[in-house]
C-alpha positions in Angstrom: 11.9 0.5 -65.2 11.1 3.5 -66.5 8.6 2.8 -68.9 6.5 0.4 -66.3 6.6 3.6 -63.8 5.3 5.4 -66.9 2.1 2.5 -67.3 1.6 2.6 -63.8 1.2 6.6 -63.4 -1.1 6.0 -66.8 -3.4 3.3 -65.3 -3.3 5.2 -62.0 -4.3 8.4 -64.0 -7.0 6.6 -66.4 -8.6 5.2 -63.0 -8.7 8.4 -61.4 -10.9 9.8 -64.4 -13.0 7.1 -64.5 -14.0 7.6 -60.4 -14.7 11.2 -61.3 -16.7 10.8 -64.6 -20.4 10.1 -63.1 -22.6 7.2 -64.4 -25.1 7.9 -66.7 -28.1 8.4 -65.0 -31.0 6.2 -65.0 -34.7 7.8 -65.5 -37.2 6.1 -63.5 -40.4 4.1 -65.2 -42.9 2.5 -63.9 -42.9 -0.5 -66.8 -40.7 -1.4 -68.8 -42.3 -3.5 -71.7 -41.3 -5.4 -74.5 -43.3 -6.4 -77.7 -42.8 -9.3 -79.0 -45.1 -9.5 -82.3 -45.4 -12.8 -84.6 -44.2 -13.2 -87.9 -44.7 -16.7 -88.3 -46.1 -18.3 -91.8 -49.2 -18.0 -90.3 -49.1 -14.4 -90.2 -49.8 -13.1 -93.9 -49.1 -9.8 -94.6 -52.8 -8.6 -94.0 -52.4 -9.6 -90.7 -49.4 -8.8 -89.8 -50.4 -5.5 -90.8 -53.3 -5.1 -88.7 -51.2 -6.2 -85.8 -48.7 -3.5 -87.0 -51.9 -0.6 -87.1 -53.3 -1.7 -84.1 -49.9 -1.2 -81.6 -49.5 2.1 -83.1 -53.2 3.0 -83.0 -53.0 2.1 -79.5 -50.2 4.3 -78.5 -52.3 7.3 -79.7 -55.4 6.2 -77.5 -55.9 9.0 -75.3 -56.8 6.8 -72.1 -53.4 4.7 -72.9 -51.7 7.9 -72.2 -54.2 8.9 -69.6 -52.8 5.4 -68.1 -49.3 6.3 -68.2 -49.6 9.4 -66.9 -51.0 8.2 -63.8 -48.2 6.3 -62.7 -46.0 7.0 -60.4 -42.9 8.2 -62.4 -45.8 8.9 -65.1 -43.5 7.0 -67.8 -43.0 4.0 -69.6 -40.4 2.6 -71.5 -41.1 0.3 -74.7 -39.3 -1.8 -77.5 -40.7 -4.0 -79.8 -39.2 -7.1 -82.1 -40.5 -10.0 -84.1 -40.0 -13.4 -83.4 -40.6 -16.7 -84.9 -38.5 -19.6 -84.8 -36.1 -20.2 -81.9 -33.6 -18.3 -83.4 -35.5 -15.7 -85.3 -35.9 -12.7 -83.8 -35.3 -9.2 -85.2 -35.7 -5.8 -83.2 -37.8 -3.4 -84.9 -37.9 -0.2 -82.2 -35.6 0.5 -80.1 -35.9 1.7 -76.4 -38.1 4.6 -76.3 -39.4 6.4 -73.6 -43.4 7.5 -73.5 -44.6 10.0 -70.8 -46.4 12.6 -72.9 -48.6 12.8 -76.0 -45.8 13.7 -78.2 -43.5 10.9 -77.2 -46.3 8.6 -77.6 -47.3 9.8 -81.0 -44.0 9.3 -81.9 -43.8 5.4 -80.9 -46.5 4.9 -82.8 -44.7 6.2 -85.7 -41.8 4.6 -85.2 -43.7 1.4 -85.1 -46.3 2.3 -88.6 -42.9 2.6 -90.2 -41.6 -0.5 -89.2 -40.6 -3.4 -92.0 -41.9 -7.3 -91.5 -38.5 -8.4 -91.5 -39.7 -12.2 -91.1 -41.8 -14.4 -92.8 -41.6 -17.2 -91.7 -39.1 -20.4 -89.3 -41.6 -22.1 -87.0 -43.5 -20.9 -83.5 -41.3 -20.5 -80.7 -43.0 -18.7 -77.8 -40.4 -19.9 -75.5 -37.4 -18.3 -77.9 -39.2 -15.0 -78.3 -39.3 -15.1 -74.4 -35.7 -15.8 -73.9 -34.5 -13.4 -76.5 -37.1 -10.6 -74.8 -35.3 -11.0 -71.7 -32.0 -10.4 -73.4 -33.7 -7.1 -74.2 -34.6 -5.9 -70.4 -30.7 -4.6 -69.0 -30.0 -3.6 -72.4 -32.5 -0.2 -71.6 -31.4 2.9 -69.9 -34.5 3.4 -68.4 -35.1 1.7 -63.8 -37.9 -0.3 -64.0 -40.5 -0.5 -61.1 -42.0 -3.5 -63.2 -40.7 -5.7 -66.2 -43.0 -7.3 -68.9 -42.8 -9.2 -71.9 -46.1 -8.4 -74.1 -46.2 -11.8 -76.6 -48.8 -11.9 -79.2 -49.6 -15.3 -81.3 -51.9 -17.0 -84.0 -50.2 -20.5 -82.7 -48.9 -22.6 -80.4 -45.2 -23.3 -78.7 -44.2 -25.5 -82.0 -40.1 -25.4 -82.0 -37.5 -24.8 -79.6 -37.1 -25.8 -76.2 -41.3 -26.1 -73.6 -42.5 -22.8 -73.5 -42.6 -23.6 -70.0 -39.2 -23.8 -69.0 -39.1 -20.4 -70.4 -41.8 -18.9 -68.9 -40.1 -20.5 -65.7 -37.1 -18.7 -65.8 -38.2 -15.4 -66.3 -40.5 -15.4 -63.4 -38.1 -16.2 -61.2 -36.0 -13.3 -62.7 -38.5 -11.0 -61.8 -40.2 -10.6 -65.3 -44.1 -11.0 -65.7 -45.4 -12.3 -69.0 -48.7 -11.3 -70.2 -50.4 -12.8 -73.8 -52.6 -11.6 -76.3 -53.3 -15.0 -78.3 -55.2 -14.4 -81.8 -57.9 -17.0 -82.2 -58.2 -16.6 -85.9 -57.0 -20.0 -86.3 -57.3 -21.8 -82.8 -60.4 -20.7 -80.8 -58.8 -22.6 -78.0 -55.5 -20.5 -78.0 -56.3 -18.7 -74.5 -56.4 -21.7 -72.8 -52.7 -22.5 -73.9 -51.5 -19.7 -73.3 -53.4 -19.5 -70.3 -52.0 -22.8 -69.0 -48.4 -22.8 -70.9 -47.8 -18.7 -71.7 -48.5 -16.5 -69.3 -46.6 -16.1 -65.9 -45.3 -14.0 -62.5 -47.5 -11.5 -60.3 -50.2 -10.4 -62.4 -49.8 -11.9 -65.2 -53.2 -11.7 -67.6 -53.9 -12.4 -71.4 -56.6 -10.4 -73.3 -57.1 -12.6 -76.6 -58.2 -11.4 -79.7 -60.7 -13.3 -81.7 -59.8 -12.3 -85.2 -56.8 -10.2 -86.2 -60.2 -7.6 -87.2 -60.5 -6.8 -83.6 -57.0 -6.9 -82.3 -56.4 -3.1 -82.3 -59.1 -3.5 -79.9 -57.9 -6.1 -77.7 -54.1 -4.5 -77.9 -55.8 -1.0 -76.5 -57.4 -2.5 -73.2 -54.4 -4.7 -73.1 -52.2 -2.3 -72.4 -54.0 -0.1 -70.3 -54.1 -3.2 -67.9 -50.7 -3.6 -68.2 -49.7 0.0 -67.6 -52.4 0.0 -64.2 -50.5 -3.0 -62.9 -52.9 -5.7 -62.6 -56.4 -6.6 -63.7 -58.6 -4.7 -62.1 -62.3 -5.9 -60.7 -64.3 -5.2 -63.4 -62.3 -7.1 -65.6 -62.6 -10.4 -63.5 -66.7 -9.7 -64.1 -66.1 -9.4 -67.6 -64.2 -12.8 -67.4 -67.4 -14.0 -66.4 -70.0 -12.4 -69.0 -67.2 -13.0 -71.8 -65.4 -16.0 -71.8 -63.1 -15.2 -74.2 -61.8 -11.6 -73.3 -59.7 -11.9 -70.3 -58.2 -14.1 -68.4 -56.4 -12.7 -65.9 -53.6 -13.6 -63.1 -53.1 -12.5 -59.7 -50.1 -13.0 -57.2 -52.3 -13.8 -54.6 -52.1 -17.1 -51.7 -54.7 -19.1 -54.6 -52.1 -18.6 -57.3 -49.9 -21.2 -58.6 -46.3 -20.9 -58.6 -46.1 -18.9 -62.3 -48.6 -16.3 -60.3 -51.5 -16.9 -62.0 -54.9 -17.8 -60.8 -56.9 -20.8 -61.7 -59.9 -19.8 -60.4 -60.1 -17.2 -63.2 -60.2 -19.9 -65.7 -63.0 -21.6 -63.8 -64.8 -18.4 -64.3 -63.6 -18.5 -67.9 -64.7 -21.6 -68.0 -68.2 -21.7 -67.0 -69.3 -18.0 -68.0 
């Protein structure tokens, strides 16, 4: 009797510390983003080094911090992984928070020393989409929006439809942009246009080669730090067909929040 009176006073005790130890705070961002970069057999290590160069070159861009600055907590949080079959996926940067030039510069070297840790297993888009959202609670950081960042040389090719996937994490509240690389499909956008991409304001900026993805990776982020496309990138849909295709959650959107009217535009610029 003596001993339970003992476990109860402990419990009671051990409770009574945990109600007074406060929970670790939360810092507000305004995105929380994940990378999700290919490593596929399609990927060789030239170009899976120029992806590698052109994330962390874009982290040093002066108007991708000028971009995060100008939100409303003026900070974003980022992590980054590679992916290729449904089962393949390996985090390569943890959670990090950017809201100033130094912690910026020192994503992007986090990421220039990253390893390829895969080389190969398929194309899933729809398991690098359910692993990223596995990603999301794991971060410290309050989110006033969550995205998933996937870039590609290929098609949805194992695992379960891409769409089913794409599915489920818009109705968790998770927008998925695309930066498809047309280096071996010139007709990439339009999949991942139609099958990728999904939730309020979803966009993808492709990249025709892996040459000018560095440049493709810069703007694409800037959009996704400002929210949304913006005008002047719908009129640039229309001039360049094969820049940006963006999404709006607008009443013309479809149910993944993306507008098909911008590939109409896409379509006959």
């Amino acid at each position: 009797m003596l001993s339970l009176t003992r476990h109860v006073l402990g419990a009671l005790i051990l409770l009574a510390v945990l109600a007074a130890t406060p929970a670790r705070a939360q810092t507000d961002v305004d995105l929380q983003l994940v990378l999700a970069v290919d490593a596929s057999g399609s990927v060789s290590m030239d170009r899976f080094e120029l992806q590698q160069r052109g994330y962390a070159a874009a982290f040093r861009n002066a108007n991708v911090l000028k971009a995060i600055r100008s939100g409303a907590a003026g900070a974003i949080a980022v992590t980054m992984f590679q992916w290729t079959g449904p089962t393949l996926h390996i985090p390569v940067l943890p959670w990090m928070l950017i809201k100033d030039e130094a912690s910026a510069a020192a994503v992007a070297d986090a990421i220039e020393k990253t390893q390829r840790e895969l080389f190969g297993g398929g194309t899933s888009i729809s398991g690098a989409i359910d692993f990223a959202r596995t990603l999301l609670p794991q971060s410290q950081y309050r989110p006033a929006r969550r995205v998933i960042d996937i870039s590609g040389d290929g098609a949805n090719t194992s695992g379960r439809p891409v769409e089913v996937a794409r599915d489920e994490a818009v109705r968790a509240g998770v927008t998925i942009n695309g930066l498809p690389i047309l280096a071996l499909d010139f007709t990439l956008d339009r999949y991942y246009f139609d099958h990728v991409i999904g939730g309020p304001g979803s966009f993808m900026i492709p990249a025709t080669n892996y040459d000018n993805f560095a440049e493709a990776i810069v703007k694409k982020l800037i959009m996704e730090i400002a929210g949304t496309a913006n005008e002047q990138e719908l009129a640039a849909t229309r001039e360049r067909p094969a820049v940006v295709s963006p999404g709006r959650d607008t009443p013309s959107t479809n149910a993944n929040g993306k507008t098909r009217t911008a590939l109409r535009r896409r379509s006959s610029g």
